[in-house]
N, CA, C and O of each residue as an XYZ file, in Angstrom:
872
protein
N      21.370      5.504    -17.929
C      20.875      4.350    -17.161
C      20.814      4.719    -15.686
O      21.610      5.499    -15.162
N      19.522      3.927    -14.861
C      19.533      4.308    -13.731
C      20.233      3.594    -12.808
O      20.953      2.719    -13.289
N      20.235      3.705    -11.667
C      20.943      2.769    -10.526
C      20.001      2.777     -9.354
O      19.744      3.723     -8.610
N      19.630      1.804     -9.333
C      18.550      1.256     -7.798
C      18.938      0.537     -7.105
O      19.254     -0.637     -7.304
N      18.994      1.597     -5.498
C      19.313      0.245     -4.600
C      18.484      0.830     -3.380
O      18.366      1.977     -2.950
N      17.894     -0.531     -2.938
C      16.790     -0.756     -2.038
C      17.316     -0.759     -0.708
O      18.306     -1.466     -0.521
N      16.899     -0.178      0.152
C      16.916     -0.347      1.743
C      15.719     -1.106      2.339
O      14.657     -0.818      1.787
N      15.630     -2.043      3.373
C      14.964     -2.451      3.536
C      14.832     -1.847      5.532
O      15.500     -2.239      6.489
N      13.855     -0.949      5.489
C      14.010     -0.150      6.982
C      12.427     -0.314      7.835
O      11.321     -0.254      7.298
N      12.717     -0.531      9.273
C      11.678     -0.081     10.539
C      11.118     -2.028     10.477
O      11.147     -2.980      9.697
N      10.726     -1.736     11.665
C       9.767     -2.872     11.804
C       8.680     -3.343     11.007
O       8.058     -4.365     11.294
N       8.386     -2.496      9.829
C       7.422     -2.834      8.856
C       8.033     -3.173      7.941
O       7.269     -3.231      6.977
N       9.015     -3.441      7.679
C      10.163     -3.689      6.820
C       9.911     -3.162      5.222
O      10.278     -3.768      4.215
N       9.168     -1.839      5.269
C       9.079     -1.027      3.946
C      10.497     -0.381      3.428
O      11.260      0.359      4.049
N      10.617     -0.934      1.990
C      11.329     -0.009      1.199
C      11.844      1.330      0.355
O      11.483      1.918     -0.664
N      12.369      1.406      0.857
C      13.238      2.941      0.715
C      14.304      2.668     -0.567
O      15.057      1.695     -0.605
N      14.237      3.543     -1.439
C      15.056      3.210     -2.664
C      16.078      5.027     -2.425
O      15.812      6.056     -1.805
N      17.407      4.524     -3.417
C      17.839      5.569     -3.960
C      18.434      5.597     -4.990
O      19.516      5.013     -5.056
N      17.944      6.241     -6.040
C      17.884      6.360     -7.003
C      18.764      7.418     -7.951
O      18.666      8.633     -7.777
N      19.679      6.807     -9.027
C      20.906      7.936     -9.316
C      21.007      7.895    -10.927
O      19.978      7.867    -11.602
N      21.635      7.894    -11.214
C      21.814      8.165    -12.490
C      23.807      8.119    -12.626
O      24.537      7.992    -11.643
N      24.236      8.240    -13.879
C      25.424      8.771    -14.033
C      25.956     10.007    -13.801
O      27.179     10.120    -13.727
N      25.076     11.167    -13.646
C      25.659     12.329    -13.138
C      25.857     12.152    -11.521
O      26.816     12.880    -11.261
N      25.524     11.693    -10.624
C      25.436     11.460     -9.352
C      24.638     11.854     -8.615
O      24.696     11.946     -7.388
N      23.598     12.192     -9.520
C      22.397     12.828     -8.584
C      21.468     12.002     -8.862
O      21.283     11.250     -9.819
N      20.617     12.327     -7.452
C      19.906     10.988     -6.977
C      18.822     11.517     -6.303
O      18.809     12.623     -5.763
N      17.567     10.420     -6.348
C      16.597     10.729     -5.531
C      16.550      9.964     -4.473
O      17.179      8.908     -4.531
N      15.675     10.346     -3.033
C      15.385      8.972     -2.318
C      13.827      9.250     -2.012
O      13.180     10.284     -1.850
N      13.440      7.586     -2.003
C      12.023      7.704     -2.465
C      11.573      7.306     -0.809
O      12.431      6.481     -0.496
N      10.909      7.439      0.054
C      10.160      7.098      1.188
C      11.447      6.672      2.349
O      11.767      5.625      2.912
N      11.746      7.482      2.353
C      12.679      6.999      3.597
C      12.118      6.760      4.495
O      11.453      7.658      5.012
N      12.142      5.366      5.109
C      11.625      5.040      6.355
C      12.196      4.418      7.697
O      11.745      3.734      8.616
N      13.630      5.098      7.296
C      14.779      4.520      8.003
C      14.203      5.290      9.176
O      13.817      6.458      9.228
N      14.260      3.893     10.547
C      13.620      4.177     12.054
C      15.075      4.076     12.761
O      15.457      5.095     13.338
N      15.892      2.978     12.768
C      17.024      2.560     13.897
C      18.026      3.153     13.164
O      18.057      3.156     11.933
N      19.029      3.766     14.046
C      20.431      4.489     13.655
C      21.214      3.993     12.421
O      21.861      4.633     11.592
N      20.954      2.562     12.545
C      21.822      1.593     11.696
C      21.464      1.672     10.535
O      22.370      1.576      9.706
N      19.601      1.934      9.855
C      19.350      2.263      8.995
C      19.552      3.676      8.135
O      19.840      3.745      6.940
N      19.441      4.219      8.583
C      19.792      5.832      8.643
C      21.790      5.687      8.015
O      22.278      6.215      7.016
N      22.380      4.935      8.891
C      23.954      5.143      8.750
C      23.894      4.402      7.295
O      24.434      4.957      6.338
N      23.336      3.336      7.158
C      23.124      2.621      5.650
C      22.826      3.409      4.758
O      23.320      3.133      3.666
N      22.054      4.500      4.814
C      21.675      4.870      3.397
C      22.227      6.211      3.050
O      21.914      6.950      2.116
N      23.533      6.453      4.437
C      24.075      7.592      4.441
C      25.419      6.988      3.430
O      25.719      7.503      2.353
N      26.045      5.936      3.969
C      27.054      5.298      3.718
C      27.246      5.514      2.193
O      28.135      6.104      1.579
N      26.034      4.789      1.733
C      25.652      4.061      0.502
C      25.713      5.633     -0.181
O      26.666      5.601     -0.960
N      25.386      6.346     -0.197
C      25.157      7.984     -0.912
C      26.560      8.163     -0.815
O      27.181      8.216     -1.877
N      27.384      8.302      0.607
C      28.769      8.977      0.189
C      29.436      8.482     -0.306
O      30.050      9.111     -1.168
N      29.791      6.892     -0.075
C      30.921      6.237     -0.902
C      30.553      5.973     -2.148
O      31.561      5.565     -2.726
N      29.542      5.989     -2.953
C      29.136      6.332     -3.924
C      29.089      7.671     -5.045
O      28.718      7.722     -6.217
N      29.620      8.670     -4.152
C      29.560     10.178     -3.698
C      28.191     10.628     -5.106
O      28.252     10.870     -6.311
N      27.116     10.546     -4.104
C      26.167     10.843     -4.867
C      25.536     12.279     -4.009
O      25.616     12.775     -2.885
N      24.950     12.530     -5.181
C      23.879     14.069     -4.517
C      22.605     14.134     -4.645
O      22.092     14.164     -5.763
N      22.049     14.160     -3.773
C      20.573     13.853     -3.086
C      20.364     15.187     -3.147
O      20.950     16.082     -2.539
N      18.781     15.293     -4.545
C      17.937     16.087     -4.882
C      17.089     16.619     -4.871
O      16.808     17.780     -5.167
N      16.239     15.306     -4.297
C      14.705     15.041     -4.302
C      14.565     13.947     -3.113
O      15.137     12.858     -3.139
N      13.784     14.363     -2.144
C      13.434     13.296     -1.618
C      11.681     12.950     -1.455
O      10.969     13.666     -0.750
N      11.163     11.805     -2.185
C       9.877     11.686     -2.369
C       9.127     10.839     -1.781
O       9.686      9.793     -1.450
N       7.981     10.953     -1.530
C       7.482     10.409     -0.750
C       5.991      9.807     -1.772
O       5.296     10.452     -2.557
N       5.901      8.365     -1.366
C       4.810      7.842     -1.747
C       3.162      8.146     -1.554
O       2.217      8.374     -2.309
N       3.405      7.994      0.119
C       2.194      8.239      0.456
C       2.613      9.073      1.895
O       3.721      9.556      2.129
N       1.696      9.096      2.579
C       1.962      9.453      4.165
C       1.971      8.621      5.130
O       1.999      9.206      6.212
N       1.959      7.522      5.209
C       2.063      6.382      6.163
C       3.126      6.245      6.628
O       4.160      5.757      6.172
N       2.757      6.905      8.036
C       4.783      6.591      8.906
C       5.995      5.747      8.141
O       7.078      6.152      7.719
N       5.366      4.338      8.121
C       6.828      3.883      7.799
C       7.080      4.246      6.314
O       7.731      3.444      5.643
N       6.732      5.108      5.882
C       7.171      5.490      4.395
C       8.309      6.842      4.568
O       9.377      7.033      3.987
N       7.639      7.617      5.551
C       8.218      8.921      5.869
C       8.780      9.133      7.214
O       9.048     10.235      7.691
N       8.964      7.801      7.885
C      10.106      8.259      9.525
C      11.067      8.887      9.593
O      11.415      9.589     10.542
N      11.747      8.671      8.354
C      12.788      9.309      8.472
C      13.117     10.608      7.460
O      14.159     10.828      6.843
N      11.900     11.379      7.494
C      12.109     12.478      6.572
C      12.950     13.556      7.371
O      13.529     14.497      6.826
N      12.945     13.300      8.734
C      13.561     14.289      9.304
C      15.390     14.304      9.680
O      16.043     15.248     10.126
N      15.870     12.902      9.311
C      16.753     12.883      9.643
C      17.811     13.201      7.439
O      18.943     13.496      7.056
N      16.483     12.880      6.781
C      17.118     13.404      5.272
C      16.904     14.880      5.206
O      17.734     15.512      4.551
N      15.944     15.526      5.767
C      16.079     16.909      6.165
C      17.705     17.714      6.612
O      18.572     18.486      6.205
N      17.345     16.959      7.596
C      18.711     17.707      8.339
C      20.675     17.276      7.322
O      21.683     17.906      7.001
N      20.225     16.063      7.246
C      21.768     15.655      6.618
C      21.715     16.397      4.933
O      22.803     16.486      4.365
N      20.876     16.738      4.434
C      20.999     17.094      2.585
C      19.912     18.068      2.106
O      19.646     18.501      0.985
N      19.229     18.328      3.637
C      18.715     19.736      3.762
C      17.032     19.581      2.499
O      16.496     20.609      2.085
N      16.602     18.437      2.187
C      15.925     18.321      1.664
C      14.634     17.971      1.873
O      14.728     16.914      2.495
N      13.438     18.228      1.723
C      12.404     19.053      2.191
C      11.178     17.645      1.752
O      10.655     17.687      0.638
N      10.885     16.668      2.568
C       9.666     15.977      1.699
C       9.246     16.199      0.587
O       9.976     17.165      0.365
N       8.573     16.085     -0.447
C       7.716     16.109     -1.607
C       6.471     15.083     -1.758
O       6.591     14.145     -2.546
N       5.392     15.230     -1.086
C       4.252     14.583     -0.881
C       2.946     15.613     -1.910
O       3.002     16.724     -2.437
N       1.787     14.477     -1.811
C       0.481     15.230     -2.300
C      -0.395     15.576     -1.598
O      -1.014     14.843     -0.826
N      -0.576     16.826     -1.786
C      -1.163     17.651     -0.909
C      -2.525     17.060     -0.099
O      -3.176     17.762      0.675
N      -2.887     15.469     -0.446
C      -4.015     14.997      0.094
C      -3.558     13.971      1.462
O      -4.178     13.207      2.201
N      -2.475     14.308      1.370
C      -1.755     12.966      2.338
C      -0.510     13.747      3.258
O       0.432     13.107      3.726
N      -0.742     15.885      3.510
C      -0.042     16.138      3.872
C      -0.607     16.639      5.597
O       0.202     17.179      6.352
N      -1.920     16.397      5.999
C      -2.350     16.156      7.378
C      -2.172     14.598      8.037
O      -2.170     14.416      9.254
N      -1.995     13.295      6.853
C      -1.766     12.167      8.017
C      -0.088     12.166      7.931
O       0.445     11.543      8.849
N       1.034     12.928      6.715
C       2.291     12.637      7.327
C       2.780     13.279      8.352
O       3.793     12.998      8.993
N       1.548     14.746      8.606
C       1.627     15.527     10.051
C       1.502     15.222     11.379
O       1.839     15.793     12.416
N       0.943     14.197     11.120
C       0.287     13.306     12.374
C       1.166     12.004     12.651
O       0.957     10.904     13.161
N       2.188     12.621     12.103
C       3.106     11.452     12.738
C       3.488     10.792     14.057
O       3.735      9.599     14.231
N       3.492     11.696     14.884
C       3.081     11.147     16.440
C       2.715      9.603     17.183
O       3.234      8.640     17.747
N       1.000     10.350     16.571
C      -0.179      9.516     16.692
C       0.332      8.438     15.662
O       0.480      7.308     16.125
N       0.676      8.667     14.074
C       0.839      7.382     13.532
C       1.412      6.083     14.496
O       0.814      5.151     15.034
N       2.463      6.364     14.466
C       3.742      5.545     15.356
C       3.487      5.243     16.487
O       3.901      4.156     16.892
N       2.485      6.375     17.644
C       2.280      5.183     18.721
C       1.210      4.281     18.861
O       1.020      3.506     19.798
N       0.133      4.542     17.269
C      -1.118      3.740     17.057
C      -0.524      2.446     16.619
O      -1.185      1.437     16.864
N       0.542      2.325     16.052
C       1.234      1.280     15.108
C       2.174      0.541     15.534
O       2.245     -0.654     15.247
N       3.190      1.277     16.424
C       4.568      0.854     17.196
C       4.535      0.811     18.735
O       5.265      0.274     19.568
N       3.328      1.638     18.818
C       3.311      1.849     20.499
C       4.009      2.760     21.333
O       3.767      2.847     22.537
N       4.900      3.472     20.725
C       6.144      3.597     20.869
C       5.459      5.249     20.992
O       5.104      5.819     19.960
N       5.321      5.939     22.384
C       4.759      7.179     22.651
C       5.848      8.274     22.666
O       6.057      8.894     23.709
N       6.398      8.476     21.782
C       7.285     10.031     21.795
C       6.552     10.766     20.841
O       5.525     10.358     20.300
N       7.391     12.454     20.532
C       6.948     13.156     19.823
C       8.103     12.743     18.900
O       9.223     12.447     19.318
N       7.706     12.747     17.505
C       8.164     12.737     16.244
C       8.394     14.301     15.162
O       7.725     14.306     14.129
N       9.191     15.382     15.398
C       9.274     16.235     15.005
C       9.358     15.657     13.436
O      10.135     14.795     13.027
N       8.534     16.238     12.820
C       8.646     16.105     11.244
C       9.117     17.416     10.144
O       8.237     18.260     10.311
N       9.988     17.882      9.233
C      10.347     18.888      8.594
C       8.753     19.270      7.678
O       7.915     18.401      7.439
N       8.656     20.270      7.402
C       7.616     20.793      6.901
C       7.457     20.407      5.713
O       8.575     20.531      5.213
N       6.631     19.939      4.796
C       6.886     19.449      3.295
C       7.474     20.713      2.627
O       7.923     21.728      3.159
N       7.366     20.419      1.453
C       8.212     21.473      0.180
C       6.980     21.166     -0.689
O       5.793     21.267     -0.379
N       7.713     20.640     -2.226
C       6.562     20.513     -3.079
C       5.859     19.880     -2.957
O       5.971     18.859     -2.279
N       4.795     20.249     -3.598
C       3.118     19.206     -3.075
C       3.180     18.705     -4.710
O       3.073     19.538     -5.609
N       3.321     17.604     -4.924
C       3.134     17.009     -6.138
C       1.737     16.597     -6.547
O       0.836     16.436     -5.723
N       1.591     16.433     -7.839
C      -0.019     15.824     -8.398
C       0.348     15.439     -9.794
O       1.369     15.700    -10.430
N      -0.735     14.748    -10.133
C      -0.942     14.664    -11.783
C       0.040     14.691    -12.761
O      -0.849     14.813    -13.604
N       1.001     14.690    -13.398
C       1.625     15.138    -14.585
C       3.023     15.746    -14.076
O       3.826     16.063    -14.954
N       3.320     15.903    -12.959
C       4.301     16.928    -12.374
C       5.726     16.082    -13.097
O       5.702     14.881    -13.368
N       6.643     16.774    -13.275
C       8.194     15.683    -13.448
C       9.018     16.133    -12.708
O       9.176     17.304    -12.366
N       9.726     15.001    -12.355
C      10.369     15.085    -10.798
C      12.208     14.946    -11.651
O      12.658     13.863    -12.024
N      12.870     16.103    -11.771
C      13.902     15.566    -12.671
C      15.218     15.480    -11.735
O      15.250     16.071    -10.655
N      16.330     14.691    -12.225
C      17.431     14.479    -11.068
C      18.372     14.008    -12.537
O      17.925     13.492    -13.562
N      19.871     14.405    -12.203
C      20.769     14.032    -13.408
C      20.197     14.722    -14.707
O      19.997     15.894    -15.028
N      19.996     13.345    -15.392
C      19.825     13.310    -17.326
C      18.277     12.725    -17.199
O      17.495     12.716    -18.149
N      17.981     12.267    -15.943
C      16.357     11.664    -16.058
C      15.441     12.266    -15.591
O      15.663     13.316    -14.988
N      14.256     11.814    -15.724
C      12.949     12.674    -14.816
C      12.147     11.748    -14.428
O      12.421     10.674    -14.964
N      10.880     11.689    -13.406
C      10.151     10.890    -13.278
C       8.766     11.242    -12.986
O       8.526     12.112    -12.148
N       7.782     10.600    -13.646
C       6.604     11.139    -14.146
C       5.648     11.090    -12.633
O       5.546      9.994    -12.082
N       5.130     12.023    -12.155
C       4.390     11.595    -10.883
C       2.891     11.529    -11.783
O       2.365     12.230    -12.647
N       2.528     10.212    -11.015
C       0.770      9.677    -11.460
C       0.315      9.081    -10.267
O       0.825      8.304     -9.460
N      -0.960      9.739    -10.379
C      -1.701      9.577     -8.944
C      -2.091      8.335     -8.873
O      -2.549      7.837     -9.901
N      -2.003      7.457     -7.551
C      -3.179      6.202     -7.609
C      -3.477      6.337     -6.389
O      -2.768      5.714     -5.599
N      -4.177      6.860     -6.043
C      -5.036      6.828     -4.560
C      -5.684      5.466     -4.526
O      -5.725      4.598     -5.398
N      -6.160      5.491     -3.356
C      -6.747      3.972     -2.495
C      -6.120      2.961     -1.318
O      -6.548      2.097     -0.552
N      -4.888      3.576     -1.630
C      -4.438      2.595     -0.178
C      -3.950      4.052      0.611
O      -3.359      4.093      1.690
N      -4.239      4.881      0.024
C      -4.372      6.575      0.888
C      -4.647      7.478     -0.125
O      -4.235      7.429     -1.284
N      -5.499      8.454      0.475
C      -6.096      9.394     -0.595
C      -4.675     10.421     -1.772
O      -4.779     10.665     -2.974
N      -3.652     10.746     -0.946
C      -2.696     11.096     -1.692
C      -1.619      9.967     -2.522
O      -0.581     10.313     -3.086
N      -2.113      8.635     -2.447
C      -1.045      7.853     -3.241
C      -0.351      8.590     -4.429
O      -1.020      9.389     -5.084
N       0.902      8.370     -4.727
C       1.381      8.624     -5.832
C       2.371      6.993     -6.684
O       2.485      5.873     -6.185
N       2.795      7.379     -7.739
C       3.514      6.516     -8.416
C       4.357      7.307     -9.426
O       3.961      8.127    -10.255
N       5.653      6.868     -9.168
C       6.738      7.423     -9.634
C       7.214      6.850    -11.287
O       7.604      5.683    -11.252
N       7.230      7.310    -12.301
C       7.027      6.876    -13.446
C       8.452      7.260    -14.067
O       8.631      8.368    -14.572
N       9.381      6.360    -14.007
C      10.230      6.622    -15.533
C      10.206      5.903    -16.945
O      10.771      4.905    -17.391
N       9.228      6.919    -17.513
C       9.532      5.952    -18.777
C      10.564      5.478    -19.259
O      10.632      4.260    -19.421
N      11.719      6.387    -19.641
C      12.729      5.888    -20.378
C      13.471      4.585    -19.733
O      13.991      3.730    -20.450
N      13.470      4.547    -18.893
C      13.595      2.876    -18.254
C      13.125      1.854    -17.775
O      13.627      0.837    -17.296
N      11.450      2.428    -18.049
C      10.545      1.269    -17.607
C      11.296      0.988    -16.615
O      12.279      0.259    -16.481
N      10.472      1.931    -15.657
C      10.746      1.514    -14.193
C       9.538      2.442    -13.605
O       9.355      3.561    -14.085
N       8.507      1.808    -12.270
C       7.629      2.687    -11.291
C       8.013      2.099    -10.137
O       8.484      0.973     -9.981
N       7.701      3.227     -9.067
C       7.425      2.943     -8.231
C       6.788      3.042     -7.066
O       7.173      3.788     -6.167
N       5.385      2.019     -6.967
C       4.163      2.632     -6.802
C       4.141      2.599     -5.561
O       3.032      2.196     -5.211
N       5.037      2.896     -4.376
C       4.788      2.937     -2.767
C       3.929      1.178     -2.286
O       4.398      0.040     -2.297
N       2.556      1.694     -1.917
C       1.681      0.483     -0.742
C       0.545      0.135     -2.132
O      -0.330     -0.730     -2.112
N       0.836      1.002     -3.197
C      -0.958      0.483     -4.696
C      -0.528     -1.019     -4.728
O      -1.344     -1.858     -4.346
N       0.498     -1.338     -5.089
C       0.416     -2.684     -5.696
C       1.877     -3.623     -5.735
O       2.761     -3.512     -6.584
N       1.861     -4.791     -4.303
C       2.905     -5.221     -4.259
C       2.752     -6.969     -5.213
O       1.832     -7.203     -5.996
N       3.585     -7.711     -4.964
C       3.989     -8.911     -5.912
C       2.715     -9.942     -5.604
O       2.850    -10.840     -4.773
N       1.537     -9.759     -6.295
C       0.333    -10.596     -5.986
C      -0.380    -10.611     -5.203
O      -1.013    -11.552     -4.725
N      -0.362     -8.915     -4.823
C      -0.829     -8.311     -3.316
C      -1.189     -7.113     -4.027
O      -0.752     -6.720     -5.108
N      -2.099     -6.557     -3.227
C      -2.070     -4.612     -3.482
C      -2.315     -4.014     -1.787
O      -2.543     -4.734     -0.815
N      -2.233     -3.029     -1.788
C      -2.344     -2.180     -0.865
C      -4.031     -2.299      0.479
O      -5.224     -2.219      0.187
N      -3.620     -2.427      1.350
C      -4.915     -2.115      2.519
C      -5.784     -1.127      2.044
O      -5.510     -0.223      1.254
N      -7.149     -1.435      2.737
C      -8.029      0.196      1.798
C      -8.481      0.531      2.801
O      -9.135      1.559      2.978
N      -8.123     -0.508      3.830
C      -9.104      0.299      5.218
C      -8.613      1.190      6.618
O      -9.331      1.275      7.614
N      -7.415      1.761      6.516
C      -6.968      2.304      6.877
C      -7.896      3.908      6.750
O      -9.036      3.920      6.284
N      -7.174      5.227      7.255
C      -7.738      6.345      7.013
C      -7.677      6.513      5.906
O      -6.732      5.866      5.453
N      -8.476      7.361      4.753
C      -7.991      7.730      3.313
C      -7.920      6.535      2.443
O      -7.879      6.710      1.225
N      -7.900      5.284      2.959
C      -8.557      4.729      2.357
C     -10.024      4.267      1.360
O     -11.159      4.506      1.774
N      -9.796      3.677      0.202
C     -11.239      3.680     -0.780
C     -10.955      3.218     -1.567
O     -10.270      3.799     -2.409
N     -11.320      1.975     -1.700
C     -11.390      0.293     -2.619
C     -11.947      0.659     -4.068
O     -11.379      0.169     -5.044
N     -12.794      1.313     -4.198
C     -13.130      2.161     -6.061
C     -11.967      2.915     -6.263
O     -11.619      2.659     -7.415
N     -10.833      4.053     -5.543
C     -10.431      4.324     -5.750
C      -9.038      3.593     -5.967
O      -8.303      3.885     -6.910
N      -8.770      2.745     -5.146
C      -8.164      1.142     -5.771
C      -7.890      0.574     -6.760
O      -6.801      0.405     -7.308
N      -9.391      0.099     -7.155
C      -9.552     -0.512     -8.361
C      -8.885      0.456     -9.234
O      -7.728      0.339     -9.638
N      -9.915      1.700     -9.580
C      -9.570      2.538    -10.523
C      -7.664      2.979    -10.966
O      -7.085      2.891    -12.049
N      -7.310      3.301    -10.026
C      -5.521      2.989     -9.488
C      -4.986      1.817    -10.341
O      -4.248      1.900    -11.323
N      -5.525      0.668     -9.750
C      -4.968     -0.310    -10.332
C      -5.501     -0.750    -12.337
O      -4.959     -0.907    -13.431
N      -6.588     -0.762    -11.837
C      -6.646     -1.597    -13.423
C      -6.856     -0.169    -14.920
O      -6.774     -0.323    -16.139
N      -7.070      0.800    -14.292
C      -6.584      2.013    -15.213
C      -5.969      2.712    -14.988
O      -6.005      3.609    -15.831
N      -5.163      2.915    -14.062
C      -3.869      3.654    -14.137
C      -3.026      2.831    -14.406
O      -2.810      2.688    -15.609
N      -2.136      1.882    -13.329
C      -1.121      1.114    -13.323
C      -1.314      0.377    -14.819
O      -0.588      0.590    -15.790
N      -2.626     -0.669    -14.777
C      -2.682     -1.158    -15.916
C      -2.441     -0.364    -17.401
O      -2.184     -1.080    -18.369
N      -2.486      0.468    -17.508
C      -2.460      1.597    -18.472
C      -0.848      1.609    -18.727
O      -0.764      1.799    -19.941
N       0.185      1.525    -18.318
C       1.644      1.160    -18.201
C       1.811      0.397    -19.297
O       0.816     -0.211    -19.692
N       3.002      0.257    -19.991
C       3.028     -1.147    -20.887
C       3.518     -2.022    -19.862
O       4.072     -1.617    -18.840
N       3.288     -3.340    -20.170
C       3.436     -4.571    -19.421
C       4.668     -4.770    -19.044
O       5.019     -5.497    -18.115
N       5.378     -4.116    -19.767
C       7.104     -4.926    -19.117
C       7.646     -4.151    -18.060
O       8.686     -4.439    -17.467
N       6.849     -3.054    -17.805
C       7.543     -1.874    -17.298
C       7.601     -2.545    -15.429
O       6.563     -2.907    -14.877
N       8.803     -2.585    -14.805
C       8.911     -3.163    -13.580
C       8.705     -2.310    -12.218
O       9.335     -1.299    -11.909
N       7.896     -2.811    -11.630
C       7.443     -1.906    -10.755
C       7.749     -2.395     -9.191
O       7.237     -3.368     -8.637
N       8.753     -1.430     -8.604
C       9.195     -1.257     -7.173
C       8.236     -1.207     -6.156
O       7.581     -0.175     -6.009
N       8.067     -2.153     -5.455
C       6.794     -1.844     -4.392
C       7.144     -1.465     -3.150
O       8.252     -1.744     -2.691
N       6.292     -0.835     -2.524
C       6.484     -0.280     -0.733
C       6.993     -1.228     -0.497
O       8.199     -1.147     -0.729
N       6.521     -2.661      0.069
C       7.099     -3.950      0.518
C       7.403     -4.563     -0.096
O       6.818     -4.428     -1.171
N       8.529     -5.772     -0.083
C       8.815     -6.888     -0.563
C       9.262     -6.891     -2.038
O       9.352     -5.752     -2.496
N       9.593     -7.975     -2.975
C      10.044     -7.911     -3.893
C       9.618     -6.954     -5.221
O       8.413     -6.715     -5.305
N      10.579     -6.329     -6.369
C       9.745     -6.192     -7.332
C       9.033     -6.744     -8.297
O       9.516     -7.870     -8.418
N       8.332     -6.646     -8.915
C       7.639     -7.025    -10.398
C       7.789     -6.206    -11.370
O       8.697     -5.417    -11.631
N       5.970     -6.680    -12.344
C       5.907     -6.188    -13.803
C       4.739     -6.220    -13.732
O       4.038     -7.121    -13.271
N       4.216     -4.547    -14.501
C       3.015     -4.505    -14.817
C       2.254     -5.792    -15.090
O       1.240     -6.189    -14.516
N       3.038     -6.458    -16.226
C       2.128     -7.631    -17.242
C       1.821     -8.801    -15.973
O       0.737     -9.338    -15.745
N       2.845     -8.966    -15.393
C       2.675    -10.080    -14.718
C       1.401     -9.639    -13.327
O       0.663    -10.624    -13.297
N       1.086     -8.992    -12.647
C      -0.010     -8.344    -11.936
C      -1.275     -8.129    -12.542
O      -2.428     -8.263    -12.131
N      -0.804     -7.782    -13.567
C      -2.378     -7.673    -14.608
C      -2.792     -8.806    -14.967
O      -4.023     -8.828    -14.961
N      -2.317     -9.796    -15.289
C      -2.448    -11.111    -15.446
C      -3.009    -12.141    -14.369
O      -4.108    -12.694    -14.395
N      -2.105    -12.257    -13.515
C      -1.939    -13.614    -12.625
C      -2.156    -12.697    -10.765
O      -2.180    -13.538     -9.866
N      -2.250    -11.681    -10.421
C      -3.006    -10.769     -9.181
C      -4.089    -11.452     -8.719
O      -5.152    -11.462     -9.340
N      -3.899    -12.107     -7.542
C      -5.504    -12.285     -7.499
C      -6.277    -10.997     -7.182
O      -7.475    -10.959     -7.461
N      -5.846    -10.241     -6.779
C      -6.669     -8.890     -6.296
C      -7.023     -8.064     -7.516
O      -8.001     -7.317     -7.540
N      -6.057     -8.255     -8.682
C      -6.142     -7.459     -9.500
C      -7.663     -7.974    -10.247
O      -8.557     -7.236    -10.661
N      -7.615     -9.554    -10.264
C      -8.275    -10.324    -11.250
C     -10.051     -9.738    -10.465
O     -11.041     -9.121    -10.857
N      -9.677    -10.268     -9.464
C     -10.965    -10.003     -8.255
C     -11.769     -8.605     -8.906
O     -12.963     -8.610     -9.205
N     -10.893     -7.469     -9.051
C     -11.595     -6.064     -9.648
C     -12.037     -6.211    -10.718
O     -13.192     -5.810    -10.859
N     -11.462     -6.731    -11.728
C     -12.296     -6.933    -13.166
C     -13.164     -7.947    -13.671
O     -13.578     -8.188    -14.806
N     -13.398     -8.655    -12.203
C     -14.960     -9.471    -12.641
C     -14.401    -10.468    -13.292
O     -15.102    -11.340    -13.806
């Protein structure tokens, strides 16, 4: 069985999960811890837990997904894991943050590691997790798949009766749709899905009752 617990980090108030198992190894998915306090939270939460951080993954490339890849770099020495289509805007982190926050410093970022795609399995403990692409709310979207616990978690594709912006850079609304109503939809229905922002859901219930979702299939 897994263990999920959500951080809620930065002024965009995107979620950051970490993710463990019974052996004590753990992933963390988009760290976007910006203020010290966030950062000390999800340090806390790992040691007194005494867990070991494996993998750290990244959804998409959109600053507040990846601010703080540099400070999980340095503390557990672990290296991003992004798709190789979304590894020039998490470079451009800079520019992200002062287009978005205003906020004009340089943002040293650690160099990625693995470039994930398609089919890849991301394993930590006794579990693994299936990486499946859904581009459209950025050309490298990914979605983190554990079957054995029906559990995803699809970054900015698809939050609780919401989905993802398309008009950003790398953005593309066919590639959206397609994301959503044949990939995600393709999931069995119960399977609960962790979003970039705000609360989680369920496949069934998005496929159903979405207005955005409904909007794509006419």
């Amino acid at each position: 069985m897994i263990n999920i617990q959500r951080f809620v980090c930065n002024p965009l108030q995107v979620n950051t999960f970490v993710v463990s198992d019974e052996t004590g190894e753990c992933v963390i998915i988009d760290c976007g811890a910006y203020y010290d306090n966030e950062h000390l939270a999800i340090q806390e939460y790992i040691g007194s837990h005494s867990l070991r951080p494996v993998h750290h993954l990244l959804t998409h490339g959109h600053f507040d997904h990846c601010i703080g890849a540099e400070v999980i770099y340095e503390t557990y020495g672990l290296s991003p894991e992004i798709h190789s289509a979304d590894v020039a805007l998490y470079e451009d982190m800079t520019n992200q943050v002062a287009y978005f926050l205003g906020v004009n410093k340089e943002f040293p970022m650690p160099r990625p590691g693995r470039l994930l795609r398609q089919g890849d399995m991301v394993a930590f403990g006794s579990h693994s997790l299936e990486v499946i692409e859904t581009p459209g709310h950025s050309s490298g979207g990914l979605t983190f798949y554990c079957k054995e616990e029906g559990v995803a978690f699809c970054g900015d594709t698809l939050f609780r009766m919401s989905i993802g912006r398309t008009d950003f850079d790398g953005g593309n609304e066919a590639l959206m749709k397609h994301s959503l109503i044949n990939v995600l939809g393709a999931l069995p229905s119960e399977t609960k899905v962790y979003c970039g922002h705000g609360p989680a859901t369920d496949i069934g219930t998005e496929m159903q009752f979405n207005p955005f979702v409904k909007m794509f299939r006419g």
